[in-house]
N, C-alpha and C positions, 0 to 999 in steps of 0.2 A: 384815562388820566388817573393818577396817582397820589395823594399827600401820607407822606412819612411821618410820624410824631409829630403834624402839626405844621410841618415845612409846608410853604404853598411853592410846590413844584408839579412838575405836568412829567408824565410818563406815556408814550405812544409807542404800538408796535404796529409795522406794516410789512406785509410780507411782497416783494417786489420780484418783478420777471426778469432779472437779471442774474447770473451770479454774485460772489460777493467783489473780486474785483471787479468789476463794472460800476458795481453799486460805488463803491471807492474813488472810483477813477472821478464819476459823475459829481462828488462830492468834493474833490480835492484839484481838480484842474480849471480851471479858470472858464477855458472856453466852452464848457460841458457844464460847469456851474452856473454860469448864467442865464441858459436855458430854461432853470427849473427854479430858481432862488427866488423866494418872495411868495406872497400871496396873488391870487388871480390878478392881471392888469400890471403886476409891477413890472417892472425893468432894469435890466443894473447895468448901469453904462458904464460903470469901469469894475474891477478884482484884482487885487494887487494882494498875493499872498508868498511867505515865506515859507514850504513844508516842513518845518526842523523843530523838534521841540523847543520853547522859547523864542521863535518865528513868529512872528507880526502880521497880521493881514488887515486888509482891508476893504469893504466892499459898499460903493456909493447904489443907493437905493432910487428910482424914481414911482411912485404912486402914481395914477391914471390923475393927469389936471394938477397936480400939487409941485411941489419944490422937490427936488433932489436931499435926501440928506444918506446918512452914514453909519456905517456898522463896522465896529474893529475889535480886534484884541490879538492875542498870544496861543501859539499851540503848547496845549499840556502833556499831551501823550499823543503817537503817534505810531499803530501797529498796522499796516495793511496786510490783509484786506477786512482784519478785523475790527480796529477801535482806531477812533477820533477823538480829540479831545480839546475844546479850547475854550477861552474865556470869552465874554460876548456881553459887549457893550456900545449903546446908543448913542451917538452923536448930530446933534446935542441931545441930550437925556430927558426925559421927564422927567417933573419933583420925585415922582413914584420908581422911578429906576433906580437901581442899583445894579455893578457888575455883578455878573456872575457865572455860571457853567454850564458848559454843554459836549454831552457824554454821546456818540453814534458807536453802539454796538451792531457788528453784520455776524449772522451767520449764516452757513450753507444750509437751505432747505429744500433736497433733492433737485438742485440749480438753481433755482430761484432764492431770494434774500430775506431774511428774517433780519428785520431792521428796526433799532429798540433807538426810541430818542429819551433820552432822561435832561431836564434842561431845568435849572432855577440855582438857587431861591428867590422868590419875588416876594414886595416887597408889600402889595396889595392882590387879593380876588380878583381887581378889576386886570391890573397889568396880569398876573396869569392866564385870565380867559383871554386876553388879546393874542398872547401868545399861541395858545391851543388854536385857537384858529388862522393863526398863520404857518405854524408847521402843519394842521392840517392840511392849508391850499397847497401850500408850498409840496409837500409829498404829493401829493395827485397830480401836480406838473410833475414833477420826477417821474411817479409810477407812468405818466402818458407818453415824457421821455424815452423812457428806458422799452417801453412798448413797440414805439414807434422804429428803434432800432432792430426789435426782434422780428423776423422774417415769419411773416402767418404761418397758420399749418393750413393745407388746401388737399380738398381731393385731389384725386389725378384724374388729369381733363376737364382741371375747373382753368375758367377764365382771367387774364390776368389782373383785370382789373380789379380792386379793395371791395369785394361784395362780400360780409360777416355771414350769409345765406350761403356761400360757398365756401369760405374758411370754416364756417363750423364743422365738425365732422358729425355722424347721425348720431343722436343721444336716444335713449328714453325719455318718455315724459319726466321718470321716477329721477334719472339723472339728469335729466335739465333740470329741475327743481336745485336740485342738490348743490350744483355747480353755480347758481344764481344764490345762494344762500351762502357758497364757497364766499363770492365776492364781495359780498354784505360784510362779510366779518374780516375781509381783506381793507377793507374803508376803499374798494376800487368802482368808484363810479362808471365811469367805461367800460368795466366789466363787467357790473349788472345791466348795461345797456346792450351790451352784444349779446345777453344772452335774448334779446326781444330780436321779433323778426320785424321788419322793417315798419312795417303796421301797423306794433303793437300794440296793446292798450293796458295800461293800469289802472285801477279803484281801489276805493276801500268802502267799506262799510260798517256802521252799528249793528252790532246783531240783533237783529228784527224781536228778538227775546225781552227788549225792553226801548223799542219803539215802535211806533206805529208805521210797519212798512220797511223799515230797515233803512235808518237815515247813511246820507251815502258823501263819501267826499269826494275833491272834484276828481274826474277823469282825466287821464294824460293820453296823450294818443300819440306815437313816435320814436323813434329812436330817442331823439334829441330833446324832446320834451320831458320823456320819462330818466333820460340823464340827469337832466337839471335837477329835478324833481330829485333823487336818491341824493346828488350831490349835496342840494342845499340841509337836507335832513343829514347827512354826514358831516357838512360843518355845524351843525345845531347839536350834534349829541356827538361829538369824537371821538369815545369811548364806549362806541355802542356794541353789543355785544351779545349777538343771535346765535342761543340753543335749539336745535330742532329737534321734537321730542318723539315724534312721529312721522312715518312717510309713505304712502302709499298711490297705486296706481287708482283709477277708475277707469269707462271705459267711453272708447272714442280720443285716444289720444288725451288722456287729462291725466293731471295727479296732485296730489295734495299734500298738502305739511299742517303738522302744528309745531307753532314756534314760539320762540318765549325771549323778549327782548328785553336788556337791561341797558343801562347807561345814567350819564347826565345831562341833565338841558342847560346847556352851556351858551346858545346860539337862539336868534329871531329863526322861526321857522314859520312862512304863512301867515297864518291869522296868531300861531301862538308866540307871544314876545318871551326872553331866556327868563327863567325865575332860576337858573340854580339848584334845583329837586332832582329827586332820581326819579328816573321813567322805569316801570314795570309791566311791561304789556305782551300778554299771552292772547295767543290770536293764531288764527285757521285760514290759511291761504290757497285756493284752488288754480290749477293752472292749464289752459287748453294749450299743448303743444301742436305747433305744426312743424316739420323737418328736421326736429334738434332745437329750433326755437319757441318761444314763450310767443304766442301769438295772442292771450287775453290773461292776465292775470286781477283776482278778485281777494282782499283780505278781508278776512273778517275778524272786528277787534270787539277785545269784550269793551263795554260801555264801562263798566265798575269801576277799572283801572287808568284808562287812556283818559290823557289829557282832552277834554272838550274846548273848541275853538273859544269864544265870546261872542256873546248876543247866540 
């Protein structure tokens, strides 16, 4: 995320398995857009749009347990399969709302979508962090959309049935790393999940350098566990942003990174509640691969920099 001179506006880029008409289509047709529109849980029981510059839309929202309400405005521009452009506003509004813009640039990135969301001005901190985390959710239903259409890649003489142990094709250790670190900086939760074999396990750890033992955070064990887990940490910092500074193999199937993560704490993550600060955390993560997948992954964070839980 981004502020310009002071603007409180949100800027996201996600790179998506689509190309760009697709991305387009997903975004502009009714029965495709309601698939993915809203944060986790939501619903949109009706879309009513006009594609023309100065075209009206409308799109009624329902929240998991709450009341129905509404979202509308005007198309400004309108290029397929590159730019989108319209105005966007709540109904009924909060004190804190104000109309305002929303800018979808697509471009082509060797088939898949490089997809820039630029949306404001708000009018409070508080309404633009709502916001980041709603186009957050909202694109990881899209990216799982747009996934879900695309046909795995599979060995030959693999099974038909959705086994990620058999869609994967063989990697190194050196490149599974790399590919799980690809998706970290993709914000694609599912994709750092498939890079785990079905078993997997994640940790983290204090480096033992400055505690007694090497204090350790909890373990995830799972596809689906260690989903959640990367998930929730991507809507908690949306703009997170992993340099790998180093990469190398060891032996027995393992390989290692050092890496250097920047962003905001925008979001509740776990034990630590949003303060708004930058996160700056360099940290050494090992990895036992088994077949192409991440069968144990361990990081190690320096203690100096990383946010400490409470109590």
């Amino acid at each position: 995320m981004a502020e310009r001179s002071h603007v409180l506006s949100l800027h996201l880029e996600r790179v998506l398995p689509a190309p760009p008409p697709a991305v387009f289509a997903a975004a502009t047709e009714p029965r495709l857009l309601a698939e993915w529109w809203g944060p986790a849980g939501f619903t949109t029981p009706s879309i009513a749009l006009d594609l023309r510059p100065g075209g009206a839309y409308r799109i009624a929202m329902k929240p998991p347990g709450r009341d129905v309400f509404h979202l509308s405005g005007r198309f400004r521009a309108i290029d397929p399969p590159r730019l989108l452009a319209y105005t966007f506003a709540w109904e009924p509004a909060d004190p804190d709302d104000r109309e305002n813009l929303v800018t979808l640039s697509l471009g082509d990135e060797d088939g898949a979508t490089r997809l820039t969301v630029d949306h404001g001005p708000f009018a409070t901190r508080e309404r633009l962090d709502l916001h980041v985390r709603g186009w957050t959710e909202s694109l990881e239903r899209l990216r799982g959309v747009l996934s879900r259409r695309s046909a795995p890649r599979r060995r030959p003489g693999a099974p038909d049935d959705p086994d990620p142990e058999a869609a994967m094709p063989d990697r190194t250790p050196r490149e599974t790393a790399l590919a799980y670190m690809e998706a970290w900086n993709a914000m694609d939760a599912d994709g750092c999940a498939a890079c785990f074999a079905e078993d997997g396990v994640r940790e983290g750890r204090i480096l033992a350098r400055a505690t007694a033992g090497g204090a350790r955070f909890p373990r995830f064990v799972g596809r689906e566990a260690i989903r959640e887990r990367i998930h929730g940490f991507m809507v908690a910092v949306p703009d997170l942003r992993i340099d790998v500074l180093r990469v190398g193999e060891g032996p027995e199937d393992t390989a290692w990174l050092e890496w250097h993560l920047t962003g905001t704490h925008r979001g509740d993550w776990g034990a630590w509640a949003a303060r708004g600060e930058r996160v700056d955390v360099p940290a050494v993560s090992i990895y036992r691969v088994r077949g192409g997948l991440i069968a144990e992954e361990t990081e190690y964070i320096d203690p100096a920099v990383m946010m400490t839980p409470p109590g």
